[in-house]
C-alpha positions, 0 to 999 in steps of 0.5 A, spaced: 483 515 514 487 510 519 484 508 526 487 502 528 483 500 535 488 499 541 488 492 544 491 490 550 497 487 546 498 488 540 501 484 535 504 483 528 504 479 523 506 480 514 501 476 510 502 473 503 497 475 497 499 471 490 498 473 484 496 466 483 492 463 489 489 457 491 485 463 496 478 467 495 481 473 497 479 480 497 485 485 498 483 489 504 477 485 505 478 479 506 484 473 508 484 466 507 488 462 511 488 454 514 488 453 520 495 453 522 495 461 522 490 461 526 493 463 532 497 469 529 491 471 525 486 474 530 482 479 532 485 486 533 492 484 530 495 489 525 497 486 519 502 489 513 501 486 506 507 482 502 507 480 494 513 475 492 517 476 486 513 476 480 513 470 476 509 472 471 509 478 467 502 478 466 500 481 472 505 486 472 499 491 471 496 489 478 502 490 482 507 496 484 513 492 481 517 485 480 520 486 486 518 482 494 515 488 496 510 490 502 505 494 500 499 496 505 496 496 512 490 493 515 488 490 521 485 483 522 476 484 524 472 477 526 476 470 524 470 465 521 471 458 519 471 457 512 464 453 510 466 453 502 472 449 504 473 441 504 479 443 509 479 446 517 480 453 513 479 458 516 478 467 512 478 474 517 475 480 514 481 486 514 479 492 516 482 499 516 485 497 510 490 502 507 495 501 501 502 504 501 503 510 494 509 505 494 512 499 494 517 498 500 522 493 497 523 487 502 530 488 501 533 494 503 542 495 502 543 488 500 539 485 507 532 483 509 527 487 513 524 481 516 529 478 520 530 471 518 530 465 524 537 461 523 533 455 524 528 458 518 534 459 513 531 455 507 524 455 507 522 462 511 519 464 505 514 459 504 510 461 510 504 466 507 504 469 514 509 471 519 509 474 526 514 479 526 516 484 532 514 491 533 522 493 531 521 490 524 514 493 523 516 500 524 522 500 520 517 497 514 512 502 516 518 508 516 519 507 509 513 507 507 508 513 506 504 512 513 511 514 517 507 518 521 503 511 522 500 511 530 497 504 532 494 508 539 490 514 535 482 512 537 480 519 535 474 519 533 473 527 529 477 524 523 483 526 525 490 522 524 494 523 530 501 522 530 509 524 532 515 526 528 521 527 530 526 534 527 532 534 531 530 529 538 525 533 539 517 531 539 512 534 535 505 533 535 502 532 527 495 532 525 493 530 519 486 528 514 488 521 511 483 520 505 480 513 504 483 510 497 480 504 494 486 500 492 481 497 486 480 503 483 488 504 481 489 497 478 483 499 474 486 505 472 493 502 469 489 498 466 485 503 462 490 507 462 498 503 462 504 505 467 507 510 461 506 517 464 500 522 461 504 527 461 512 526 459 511 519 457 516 517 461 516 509 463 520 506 468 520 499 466 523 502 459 528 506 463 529 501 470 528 494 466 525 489 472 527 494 477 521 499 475 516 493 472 508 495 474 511 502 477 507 509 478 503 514 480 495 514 480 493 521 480 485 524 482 483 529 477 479 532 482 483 530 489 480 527 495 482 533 500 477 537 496 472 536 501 466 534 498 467 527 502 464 520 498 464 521 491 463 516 486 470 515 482 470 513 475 478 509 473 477 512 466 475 519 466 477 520 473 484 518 474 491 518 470 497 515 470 503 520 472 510 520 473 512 522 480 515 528 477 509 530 474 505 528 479 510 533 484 509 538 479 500 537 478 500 538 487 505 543 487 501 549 488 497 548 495 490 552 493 492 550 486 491 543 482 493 543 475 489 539 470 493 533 465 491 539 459 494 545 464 501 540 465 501 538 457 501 545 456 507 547 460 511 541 458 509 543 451 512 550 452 517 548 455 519 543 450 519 550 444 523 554 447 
């Protein structure tokens, strides 16, 4: 669940995670940084995660795709000095960290999302962290899975407030969003690989570099079932699905399917 607290200016701001860093950093915990940055780095500032273009191939695992891509939300708690640097380094702890089911490319229809100061042409990229203005977090926020996204809730039942709108007209939403620990899905690429359990689809095989570390992480037992905190296992309680397949596990609201469930309709349809 999302509760992003309310302060009396809110700013945002795109931090960098390297496959390769110089950085002890956590992703969702925790955010390294000098002191440069300190003064966009404080507390109560929303954050979106960025990952450049991939460099080595070795990591494709790990990300969402080879592609520049944001790829999840948070919002900065305490900022401390960092005492096991020999520099004036500084690290924030991230709280309310929520990782996007996708990756929302950096670059959409041949533009960047971010807009790009004149004056900052040829090295606006080197800069791991960027202020960025509100138009440009909703039009990264609108392309994810938290489009529904509301920086002002503070509702404490554990519920999720939000707009959307159908047609100009305004339509109060509620919904539960379930905690997801981002650890478990590189986890369970690794046990299991990006290749869909079910249909065997692969879309680095068929997309080349474009679909690269892409795909679905599946819970065998969802999390909207209710029973709260549960220990989750990568290798025996998650799979790797197409989107498809995922579409058609979830297609049924009072039914989940299982893999074998999903392999025997594939298997059926496959014979006639």
């Amino acid at each position: 669940m999302i509760i992003i607290h309310q302060f009396n200016f809110m700013s945002y701001v795109i931090i960098t995670e390297n496959d390769i860093s110089q950085w002890k950093d956590s992703t969702g915990r925790e955010y390294h940084f000098p002191k440069r940055y300190l003064k966009y780095l404080t507390k109560g500032t929303v954050v979106i995660y960025y990952k450049g273009l991939m460099k080595d191939r070795s990591f494709a695992s790990k990300r969402m795709t080879a592609l520049a891509h944001y790829f999840g939300i948070a919002q900065i708690g305490d900022v401390k000095r960092d005492n096991d640097s020999d520099k004036n380094d500084y690290y924030a702890e991230i709280i309310n960290f929520k990782p996007f089911s996708s990756p929302v490319l950096a670059k959409q229809n041949g533009a960047f999302l971010e807009s790009i100061p004149s004056a900052k042409i040829k090295n606006y990229w080197r800069d791991g962290v960027r202020e960025i203005d509100k138009a440009t977090f909703d039009k990264i926020i609108l392309l994810s899975d938290l489009n529904d996204f509301n920086a002002t809730n503070d509702n404490a039942q554990g519920k999720l407030e939000s707009f959307s709108r159908l047609e100009g007209k305004s339509k109060l939403v509620y919904s539960t969003k379930y905690e997801r620990d981002n650890t478990l899905r590189e986890k369970a690429i690794e046990y299991h690989g990006l290749t869909c359990m079910g249909c065997g689809f692969n879309f680095e095989k068929v997309y080349g570099e474009w679909g690269a570390g892409f795909i679905h992480v599946h819970h065998t037992k969802p999390l909207s079932d209710g029973d709260g905190e549960r220990i989750v296992n990568a290798e025996t309680d998650m799979v790797v699905l197409c989107p498809n397949c995922h579409s058609m596990i979830h297609r049924r609201k009072n039914r989940t399917l299982s893999l074998d469930e999903l392999l025997l309709l594939l298997k059926t349809k496959s014979v006639n």
